[in-house]
C-alpha positions in Angstrom: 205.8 33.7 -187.7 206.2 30.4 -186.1 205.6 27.1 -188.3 206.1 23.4 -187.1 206.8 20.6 -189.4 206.2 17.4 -188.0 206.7 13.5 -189.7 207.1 10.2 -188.9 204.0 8.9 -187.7 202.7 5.3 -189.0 201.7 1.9 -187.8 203.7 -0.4 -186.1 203.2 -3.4 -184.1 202.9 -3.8 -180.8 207.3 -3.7 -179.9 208.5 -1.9 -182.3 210.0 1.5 -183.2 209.4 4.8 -184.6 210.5 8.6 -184.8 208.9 11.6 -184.7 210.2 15.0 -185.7 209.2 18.3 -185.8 211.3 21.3 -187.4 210.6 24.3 -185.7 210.8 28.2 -188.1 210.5 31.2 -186.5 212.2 33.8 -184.4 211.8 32.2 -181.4 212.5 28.7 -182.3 216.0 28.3 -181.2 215.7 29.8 -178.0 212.9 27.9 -176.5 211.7 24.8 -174.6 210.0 22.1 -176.6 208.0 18.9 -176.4 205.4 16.4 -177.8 202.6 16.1 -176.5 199.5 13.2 -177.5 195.7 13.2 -177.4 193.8 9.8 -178.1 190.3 9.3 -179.0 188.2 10.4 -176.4 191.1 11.6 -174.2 192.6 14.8 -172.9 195.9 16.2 -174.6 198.4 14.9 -172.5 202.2 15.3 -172.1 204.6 12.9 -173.3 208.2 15.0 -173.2 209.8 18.4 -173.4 213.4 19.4 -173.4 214.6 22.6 -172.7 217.1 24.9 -175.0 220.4 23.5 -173.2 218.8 19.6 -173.3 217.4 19.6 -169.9 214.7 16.3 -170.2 211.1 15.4 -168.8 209.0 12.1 -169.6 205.7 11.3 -168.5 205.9 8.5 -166.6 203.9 6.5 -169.0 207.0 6.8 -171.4 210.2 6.8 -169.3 212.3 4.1 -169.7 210.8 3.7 -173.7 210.9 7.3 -175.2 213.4 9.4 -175.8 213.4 13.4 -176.8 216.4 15.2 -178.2 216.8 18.2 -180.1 219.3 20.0 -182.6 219.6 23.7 -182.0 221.6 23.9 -185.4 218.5 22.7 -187.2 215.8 23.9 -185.1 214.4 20.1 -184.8 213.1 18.1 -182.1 212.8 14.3 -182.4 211.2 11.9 -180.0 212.4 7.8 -180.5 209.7 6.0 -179.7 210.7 2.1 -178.4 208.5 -1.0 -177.3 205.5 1.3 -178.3 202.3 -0.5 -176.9 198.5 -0.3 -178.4 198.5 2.1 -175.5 200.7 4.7 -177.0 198.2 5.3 -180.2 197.2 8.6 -180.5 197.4 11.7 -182.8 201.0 13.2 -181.3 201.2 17.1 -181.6 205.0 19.0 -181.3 205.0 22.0 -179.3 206.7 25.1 -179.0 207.8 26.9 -176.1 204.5 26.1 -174.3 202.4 28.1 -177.2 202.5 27.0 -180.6 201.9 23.3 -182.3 202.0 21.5 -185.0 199.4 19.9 -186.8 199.6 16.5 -185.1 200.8 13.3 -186.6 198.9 9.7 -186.3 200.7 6.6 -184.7 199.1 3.7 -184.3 200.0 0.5 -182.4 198.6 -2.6 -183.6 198.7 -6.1 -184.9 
């Protein structure tokens, strides 16, 4: 049975930092692709990264240049570093799992 465990949502102010991560259990966790993905009020689910088993990266283009996605394999963990996060970047951001399973979504919310 696949489970995902993610943490490190909060609020921060408009520039600043956080990171997400999201430990993955199951037979298939180690073997496959995964990502975050974010939904906003009012808004579509929407891709923010993935990275694939051997580390191969994708960033929305709303995010390159700010976010970052790396895994450990050893741990079964993915964590996205989240830098110069704008009020444009709150949403409820959801860890995926080899384009099937997700997590329960964690709040992060830009503001002054």
């Amino acid at each position: 049975q696949v489970q995902l465990v993610e943490s490190g949502g909060g609020l921060v102010q408009p520039g600043g930092s956080l990171r997400l991560s999201c430990a993955a259990s199951g037979s298939i966790a180690s073997i496959s692709a995964m990502g975050w993905y974010r939904q906003a009020p009012g808004n579509q689910r929407e891709l923010v990264a993935t990275i694939s088993r051997s580390g191969n990266t994708n960033y929305a283009d709303s995010v390159k240049g700010r976010f970052t996605i790396s895994r450990d394999n050893a741990k079964n963990t993915v964590y996205l570093q989240m830098n110069s996060l704008n009020p444009e970047d709150t949403a409820v951001y959801y860890c995926n799992l080899a384009a099937r399973f997700w997590g329960q979504g964690t709040q992060v919310t830009v503001s002054s």
